[in-house]
C-alpha positions as CSV (number, residue, x, y, z in Angstrom):
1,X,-4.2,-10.3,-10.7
2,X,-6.4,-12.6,-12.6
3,X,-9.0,-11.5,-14.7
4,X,-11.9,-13.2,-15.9
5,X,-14.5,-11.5,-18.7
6,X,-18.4,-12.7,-19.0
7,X,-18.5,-13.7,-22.4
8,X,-22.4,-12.8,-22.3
9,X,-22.0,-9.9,-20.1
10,X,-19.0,-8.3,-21.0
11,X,-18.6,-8.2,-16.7
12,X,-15.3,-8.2,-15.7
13,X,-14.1,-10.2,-12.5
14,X,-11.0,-9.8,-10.4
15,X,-9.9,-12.7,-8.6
16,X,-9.1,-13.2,-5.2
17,X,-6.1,-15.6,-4.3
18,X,-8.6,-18.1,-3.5
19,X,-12.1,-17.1,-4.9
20,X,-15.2,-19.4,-4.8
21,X,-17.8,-19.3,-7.5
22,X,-21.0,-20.9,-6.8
23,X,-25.0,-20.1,-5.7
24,X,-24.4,-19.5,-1.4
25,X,-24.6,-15.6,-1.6
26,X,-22.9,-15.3,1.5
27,X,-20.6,-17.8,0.9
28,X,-18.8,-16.7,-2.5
29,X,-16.8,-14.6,-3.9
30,X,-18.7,-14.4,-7.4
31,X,-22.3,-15.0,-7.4
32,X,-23.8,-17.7,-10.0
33,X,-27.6,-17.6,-10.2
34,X,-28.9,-20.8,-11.7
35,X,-30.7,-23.6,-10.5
36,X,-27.9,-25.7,-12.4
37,X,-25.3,-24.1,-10.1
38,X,-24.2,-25.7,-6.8
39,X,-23.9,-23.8,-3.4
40,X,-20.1,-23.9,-3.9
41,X,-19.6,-24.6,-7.5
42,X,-16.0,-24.0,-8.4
43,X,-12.7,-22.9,-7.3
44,X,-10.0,-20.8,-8.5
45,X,-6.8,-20.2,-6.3
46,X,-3.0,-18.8,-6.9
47,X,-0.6,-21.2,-6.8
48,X,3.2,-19.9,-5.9
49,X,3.2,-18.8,-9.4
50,X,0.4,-20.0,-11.3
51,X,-3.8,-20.1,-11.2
52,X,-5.5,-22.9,-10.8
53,X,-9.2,-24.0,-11.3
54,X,-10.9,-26.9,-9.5
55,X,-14.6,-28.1,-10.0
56,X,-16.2,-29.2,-6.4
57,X,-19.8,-29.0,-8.0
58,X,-22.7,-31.5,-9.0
59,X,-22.9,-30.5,-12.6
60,X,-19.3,-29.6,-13.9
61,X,-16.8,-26.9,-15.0
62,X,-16.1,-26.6,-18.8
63,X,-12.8,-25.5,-19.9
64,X,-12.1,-24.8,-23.3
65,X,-15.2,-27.2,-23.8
66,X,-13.7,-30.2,-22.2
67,X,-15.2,-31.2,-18.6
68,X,-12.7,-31.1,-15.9
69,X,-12.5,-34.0,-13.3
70,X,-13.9,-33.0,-10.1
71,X,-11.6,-32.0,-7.4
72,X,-9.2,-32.0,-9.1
73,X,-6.6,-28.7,-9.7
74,X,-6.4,-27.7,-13.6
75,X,-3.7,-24.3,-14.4
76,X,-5.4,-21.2,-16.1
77,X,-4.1,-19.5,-19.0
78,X,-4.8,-16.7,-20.7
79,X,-7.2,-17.0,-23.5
80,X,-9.1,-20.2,-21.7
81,X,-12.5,-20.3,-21.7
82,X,-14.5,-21.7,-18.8
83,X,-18.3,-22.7,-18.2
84,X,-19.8,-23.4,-15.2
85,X,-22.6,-26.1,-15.9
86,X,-21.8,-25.7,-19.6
87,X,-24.1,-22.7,-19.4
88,X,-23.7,-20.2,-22.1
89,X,-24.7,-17.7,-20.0
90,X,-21.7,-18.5,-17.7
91,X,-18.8,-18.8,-19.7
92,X,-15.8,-16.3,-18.8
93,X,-12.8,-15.8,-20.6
94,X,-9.2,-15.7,-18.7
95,X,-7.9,-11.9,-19.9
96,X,-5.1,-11.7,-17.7
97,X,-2.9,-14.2,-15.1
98,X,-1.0,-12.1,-13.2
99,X,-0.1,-12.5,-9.5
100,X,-2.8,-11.4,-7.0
101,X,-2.6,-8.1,-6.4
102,X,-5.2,-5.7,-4.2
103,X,-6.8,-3.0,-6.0
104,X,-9.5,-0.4,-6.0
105,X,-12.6,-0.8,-8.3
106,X,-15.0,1.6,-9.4
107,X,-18.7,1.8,-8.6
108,X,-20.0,0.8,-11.5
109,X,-22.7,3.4,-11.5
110,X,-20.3,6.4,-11.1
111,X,-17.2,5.1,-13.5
112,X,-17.0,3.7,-17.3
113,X,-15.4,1.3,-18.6
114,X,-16.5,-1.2,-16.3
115,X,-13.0,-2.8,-16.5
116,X,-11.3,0.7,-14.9
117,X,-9.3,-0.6,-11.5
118,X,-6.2,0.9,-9.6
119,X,-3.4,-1.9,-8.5
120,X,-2.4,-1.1,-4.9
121,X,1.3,-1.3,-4.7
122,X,1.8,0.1,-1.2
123,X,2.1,3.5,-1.2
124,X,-0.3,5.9,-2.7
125,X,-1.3,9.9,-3.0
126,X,-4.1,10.5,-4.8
127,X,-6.1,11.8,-7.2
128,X,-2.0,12.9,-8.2
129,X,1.2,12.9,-6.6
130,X,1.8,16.3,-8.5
131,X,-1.7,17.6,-6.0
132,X,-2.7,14.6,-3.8
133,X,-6.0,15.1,-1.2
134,X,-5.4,11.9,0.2
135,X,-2.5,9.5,0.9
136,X,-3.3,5.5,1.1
137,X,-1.0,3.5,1.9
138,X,-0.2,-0.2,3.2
139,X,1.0,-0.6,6.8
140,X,3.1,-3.7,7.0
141,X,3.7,-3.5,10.6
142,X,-0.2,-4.1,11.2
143,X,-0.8,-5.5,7.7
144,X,-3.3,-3.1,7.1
145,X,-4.5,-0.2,4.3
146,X,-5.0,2.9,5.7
147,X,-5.8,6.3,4.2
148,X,-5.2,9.7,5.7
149,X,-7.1,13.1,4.5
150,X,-4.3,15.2,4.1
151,X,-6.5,18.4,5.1
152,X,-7.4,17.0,8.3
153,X,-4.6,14.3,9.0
154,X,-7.4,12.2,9.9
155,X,-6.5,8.4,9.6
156,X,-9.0,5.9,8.6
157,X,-8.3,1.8,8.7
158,X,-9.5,0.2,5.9
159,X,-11.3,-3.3,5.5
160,X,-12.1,-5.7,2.6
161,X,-15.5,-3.2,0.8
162,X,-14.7,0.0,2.6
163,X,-15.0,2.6,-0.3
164,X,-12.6,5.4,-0.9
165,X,-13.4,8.8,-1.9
166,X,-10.7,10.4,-5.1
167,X,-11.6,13.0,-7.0
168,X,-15.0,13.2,-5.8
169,X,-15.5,9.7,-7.0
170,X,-16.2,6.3,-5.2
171,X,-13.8,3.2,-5.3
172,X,-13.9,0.0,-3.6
173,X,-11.1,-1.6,-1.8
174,X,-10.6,-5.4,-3.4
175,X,-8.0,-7.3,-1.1
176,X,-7.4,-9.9,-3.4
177,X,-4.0,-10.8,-2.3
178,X,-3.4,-12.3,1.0
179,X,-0.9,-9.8,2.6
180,X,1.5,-10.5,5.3
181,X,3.6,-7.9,7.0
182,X,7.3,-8.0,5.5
183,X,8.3,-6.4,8.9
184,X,10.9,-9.0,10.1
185,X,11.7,-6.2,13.5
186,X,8.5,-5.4,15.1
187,X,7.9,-1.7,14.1
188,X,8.8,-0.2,17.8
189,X,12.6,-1.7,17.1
190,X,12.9,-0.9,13.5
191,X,14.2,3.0,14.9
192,X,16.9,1.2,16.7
193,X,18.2,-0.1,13.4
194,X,18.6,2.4,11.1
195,X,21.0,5.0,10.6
196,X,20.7,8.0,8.7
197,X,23.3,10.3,7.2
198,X,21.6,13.9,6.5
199,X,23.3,16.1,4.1
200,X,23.1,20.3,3.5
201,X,24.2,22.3,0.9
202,X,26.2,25.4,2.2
203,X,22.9,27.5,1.4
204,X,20.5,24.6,2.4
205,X,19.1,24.6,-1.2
206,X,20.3,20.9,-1.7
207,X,19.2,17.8,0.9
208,X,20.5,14.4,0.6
209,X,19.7,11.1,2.8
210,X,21.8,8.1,3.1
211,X,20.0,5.5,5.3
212,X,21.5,2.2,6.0
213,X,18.9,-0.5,7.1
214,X,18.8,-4.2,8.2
215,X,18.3,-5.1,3.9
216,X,21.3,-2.5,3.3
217,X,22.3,0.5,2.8
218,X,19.6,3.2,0.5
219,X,20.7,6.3,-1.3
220,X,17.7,8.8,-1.0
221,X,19.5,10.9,-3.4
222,X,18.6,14.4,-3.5
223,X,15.2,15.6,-2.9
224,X,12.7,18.7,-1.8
225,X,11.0,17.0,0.9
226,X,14.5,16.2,2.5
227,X,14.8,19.3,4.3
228,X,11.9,18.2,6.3
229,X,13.2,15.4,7.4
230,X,16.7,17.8,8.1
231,X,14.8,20.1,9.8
232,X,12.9,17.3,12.0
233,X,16.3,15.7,12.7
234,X,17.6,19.0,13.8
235,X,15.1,19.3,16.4
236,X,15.2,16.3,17.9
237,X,19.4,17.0,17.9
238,X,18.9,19.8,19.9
239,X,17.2,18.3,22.2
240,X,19.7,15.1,22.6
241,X,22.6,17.5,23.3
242,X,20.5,20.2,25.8
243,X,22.1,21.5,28.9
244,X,19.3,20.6,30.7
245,X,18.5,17.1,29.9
246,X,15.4,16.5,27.9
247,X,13.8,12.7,28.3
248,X,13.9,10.5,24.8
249,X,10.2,10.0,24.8
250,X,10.0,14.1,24.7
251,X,13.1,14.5,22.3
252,X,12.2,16.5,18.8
253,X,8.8,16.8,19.1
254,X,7.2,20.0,17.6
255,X,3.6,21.0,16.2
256,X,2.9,20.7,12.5
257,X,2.0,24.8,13.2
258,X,5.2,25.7,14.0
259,X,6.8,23.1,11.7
260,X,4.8,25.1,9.0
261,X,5.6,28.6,10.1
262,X,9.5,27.5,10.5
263,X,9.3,26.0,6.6
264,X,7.6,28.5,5.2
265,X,5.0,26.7,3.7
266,X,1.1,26.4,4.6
267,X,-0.4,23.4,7.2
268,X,-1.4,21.4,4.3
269,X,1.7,21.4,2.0
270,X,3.7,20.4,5.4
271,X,1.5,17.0,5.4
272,X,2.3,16.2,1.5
273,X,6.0,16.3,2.2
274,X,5.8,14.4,5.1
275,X,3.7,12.0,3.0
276,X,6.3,12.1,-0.1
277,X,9.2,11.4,2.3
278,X,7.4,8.3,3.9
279,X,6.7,7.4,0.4
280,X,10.1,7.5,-0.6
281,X,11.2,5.4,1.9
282,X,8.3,2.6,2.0
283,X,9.4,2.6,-2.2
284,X,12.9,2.4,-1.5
285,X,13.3,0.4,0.5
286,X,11.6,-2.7,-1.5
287,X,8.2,-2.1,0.6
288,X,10.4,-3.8,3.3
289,X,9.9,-0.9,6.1
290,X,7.0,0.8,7.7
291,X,5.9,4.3,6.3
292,X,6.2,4.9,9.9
293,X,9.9,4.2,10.3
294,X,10.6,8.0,9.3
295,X,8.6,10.0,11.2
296,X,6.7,9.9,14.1
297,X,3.4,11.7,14.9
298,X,0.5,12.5,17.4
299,X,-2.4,14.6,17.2
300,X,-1.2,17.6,15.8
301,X,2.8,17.0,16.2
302,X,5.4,15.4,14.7
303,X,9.0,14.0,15.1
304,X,12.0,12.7,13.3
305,X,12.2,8.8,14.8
306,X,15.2,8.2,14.1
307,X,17.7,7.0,16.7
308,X,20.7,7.2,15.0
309,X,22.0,10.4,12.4
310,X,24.5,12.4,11.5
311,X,23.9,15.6,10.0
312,X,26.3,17.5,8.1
313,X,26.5,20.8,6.4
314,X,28.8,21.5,3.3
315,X,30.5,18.1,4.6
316,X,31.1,19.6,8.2
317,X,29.7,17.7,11.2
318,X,26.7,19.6,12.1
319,X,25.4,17.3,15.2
320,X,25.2,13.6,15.6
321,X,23.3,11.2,17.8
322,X,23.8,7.6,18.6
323,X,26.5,7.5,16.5
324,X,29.7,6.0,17.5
C-alpha cells in the first residue's frame, strides 16, 4: 500500500486505491484544514502498477517543489515530497509504493508507534495462529471480511471502520484495495468441482489431502488438522452408502459436540482446526476458493462439503463417493 508521512506531524497515512485529499469532511479520504485548501484538493489513485497524483484544486499541489499542472496525472515514488498549497504544514513524504492492500490500523490512543498496521492477506487467526481467539478472513464468494469468535462461533460481517477486538486491543478495518471476488464458480457449484483424495496411516497418526480443483491439482501434504477433515468425510460416506437411503441435503451432518467428543479434544480446539483447515485451503489454493469450499456449517453442526472423495487407509480403498 502506499504510504504517505506528515513531514510536520510525523502522521502516517495509508492510501486508498483512489483517495481524495481536500477540506469536504465528508467527502475525503484525508482531511486538510486550511482555508488555502479546496473542497476536493487532490487526488491520488493506483494505476495497474503504479500511483499516481493529480491536482484538481484552486491553489496547487507541490511535488518535490515543482507545481504540478492541474488535472493532470503525475507517478509517485518513493522519497517524493508533496505540498498541498505549498503549505509547510502539509507536506507528506511518499515512504512506501506498494500495491493497495487492506489492513487493520490501530487506535491511536490504545497502540504506539503510530505507524503499527496489519496487511490483510485473506486469511487470518489472531492474536496467533500458535493460540488464535479469533479467525478473520476474506470471503471471496460475497467479497466480504468477516470474523468469527472462535469461543462462540459467532460470525460478524465486516464494513469499511468496523473495529476489531485482538488481544484486548482495538483495530480498525482500512479497505484500501478495491476487492473483487476471484470466485469464477458461484460458491454453491464450487463442491461439484473438486475432488478430494483423503489418505490414513495404518494407525491414523498420519493424514494427507490431495484435492484437484478447477486451477489444478493441490497437495495438502500432511497435516494435524487433516483428520478432521477425514473424520467429516467419513461421516458424510456413511451416509452416501446407508441401507436406508439418507437425502444429500441431510448427508454427514453432525454436531460440533459430538464431533468434539469423537476427536477427543474440547469444543473450542475443534473450531481452530476447522479454521486451520479452511486456512490451508483459502492459502493454497492462490486465495482462488472460498474458505467455505471445505466445510459446511449451521448453528452448531458441521459437514464435509465435498462431493467428490476417496478415502483410503494404508493405500486400501476405504469408501468413495462420486467418484467414477
Amino acid at each position: 500500500m502506499a504510504i504517505l508521512r506528515n513531514t510536520f506531524s510525523n502522521e502516517h497515512i495509508h492510501i486508498r486505491t483512489f483517495h481524495r485529499f481536500g477540506r469536504l469532511n465528508q467527502g475525503v479520504d484525508t482531511l486538510l484544514s486550511d482555508i488555502a485548501i479546496s473542497r476536493i484538493h487532490g487526488l491520488i489513485e493506483w494505476h495497474v502498477d503504479h500511483w499516481i497524483i493529480r491536482d484538481v484544486s484552486k491553489n496547487g499541489i507541490w511535488l518535490n517543489s515543482v507545481r504540478l499542472k492541474s488535472n493532470q496525472d503525475t507517478q509517485l515514488s518513493v522519497g517524493d515530497c508533496i505540498r498541498f498549497s505549498n503549505l509547510a504544514q502539509l507536506e507528506f513524504k511518499v515512504i512506501c509504493c506498494a500495491p493497495p492492500q487492506d489492513l487493520l490500523l490501530p487506535n491511536v490512543t490504545e497502540h504506539d508507534p503510530i505507524d503499527t498496521h496489519i496487511v490483510l492477506d485473506g486469511y487470518h487467526l489472531f492474536p496467533t495462529e500458535g493460540t488464535p481467539e479469533i479467525a478473520m478472513f476474506f470471503d471471496i464468494s460475497n467479497c466480504q471480511w468477516c470474523v468469527e469468535n472462535l469461543d462462540t462461533q459467532q460470525i460478524k460481517n465486516l464494513t469499511d471502520g468496523d473495529l476489531v477486538t485482538i488481544g484486548g486491543k482495538h483495530w480498525r478495518l482500512s479497505i484500501t484495495a478495491i476487492n473483487e471476488s476471484k470466485a469464477t464458480i458461484p460458491a454453491k457449484d464450487i463442491a461439484n468441482q473438486l475432488e478430494y483424495e483423503i489418505s490414513l496411516s495404518q494407525d491414523e497418526e498420519q493424514t494427507n489431502i490431495i484435492m484437484s480443483s478447477p486451477h489444478g491439482v493441490i497437495d495438502l501434504k500432511e497435516r494435524a488438522h487433516h483428520y478432521l477433515t477425514a473424520l467429516l468425510a467419513r461421516y458424510k460416506a456413511n451416509a452416501y452408502h446407508a441401507r436406508v437411503p439418507v437425502d444429500e441435503l441431510a448427508q454427514g451432518w453432525v454436531s460440533i459436540k459430538a464431533l468434539a467428543r469423537d476427536l477427543g479434544h474440547s469444543e473450542n480446539h475443534v473450531n481452530i482446526l476447522v479454521h486451520r483447515a479452511r486456512q490451508q485451503i483459502y492459502q493454497a489454493s492462490g486465495q482462488m476458493l472460498p474458505a467455505s469450499c471445505l466445510f459446511e456449517r449451521k448453528k452448531g453442526h458441521i459437514r464435509f462439503a465435498g462431493k467428490h472423495f476417496t478415502i483410503l487407509k494404508a493405500g486400501i480403498l476405504e469408501a468413495q463417493v462420486g467418484v467414477d
